[in-house]
C-alpha positions in Angstrom: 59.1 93.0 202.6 61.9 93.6 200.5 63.2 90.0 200.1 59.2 89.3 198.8 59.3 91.8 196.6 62.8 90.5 195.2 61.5 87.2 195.5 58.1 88.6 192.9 60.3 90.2 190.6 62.6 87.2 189.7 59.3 85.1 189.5 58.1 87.7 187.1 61.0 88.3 185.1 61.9 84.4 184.7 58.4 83.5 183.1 58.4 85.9 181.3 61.5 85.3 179.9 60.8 81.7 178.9 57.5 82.4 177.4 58.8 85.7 175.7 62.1 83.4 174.4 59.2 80.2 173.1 56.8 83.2 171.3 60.1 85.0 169.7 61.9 81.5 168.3 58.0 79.8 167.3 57.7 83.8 165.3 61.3 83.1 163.8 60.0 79.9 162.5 56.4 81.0 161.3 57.7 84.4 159.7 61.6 83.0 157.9 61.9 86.7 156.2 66.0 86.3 157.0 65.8 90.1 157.9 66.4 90.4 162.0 62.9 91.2 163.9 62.6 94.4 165.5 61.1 94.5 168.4 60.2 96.6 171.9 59.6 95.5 175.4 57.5 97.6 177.6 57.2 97.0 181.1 53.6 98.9 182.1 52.5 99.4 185.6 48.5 98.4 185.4 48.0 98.9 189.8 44.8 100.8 190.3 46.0 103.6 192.8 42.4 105.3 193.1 43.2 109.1 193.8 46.7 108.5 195.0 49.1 107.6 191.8 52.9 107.7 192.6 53.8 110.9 191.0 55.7 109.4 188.3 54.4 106.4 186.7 56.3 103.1 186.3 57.1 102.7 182.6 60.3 101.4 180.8 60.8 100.3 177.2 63.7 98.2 175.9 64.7 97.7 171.9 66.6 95.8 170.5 66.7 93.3 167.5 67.2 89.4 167.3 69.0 88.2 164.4 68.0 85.2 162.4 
């Protein structure tokens, strides 16, 4: 189970790094302000555990900035 798993995550990650990386340059072209966008990624676990939720919740948030 764990190599699937593994297997899901890089799936995961990889698109949505290249659709992340397409929205973030096509904003850089739309927007031009020359100031560096600020921005947050937050990785949300949305799995409907009925009456049995982990007891803590999957949640992680990364900032950063990308420079024009």
């Amino acid at each position: 189970m764990e190599d699937l798993s593994q297997n899901d995550i890089r799936i995961l990650l990889k698109t949505f790094g290249i659709q992340a990386n397409e929205a973030i340059l096509s904003h850089l072209m739309n927007a031009q302000t020359g100031k560096p966008l600020l921005l947050r990624i937050t990785l949300e676990d949305l799995t409907d555990y009925g009456d049995r939720p982990p007891k803590a919740p999957l949640h992680l948030e990364v900032e950063g900035q990308v420079r024009c």
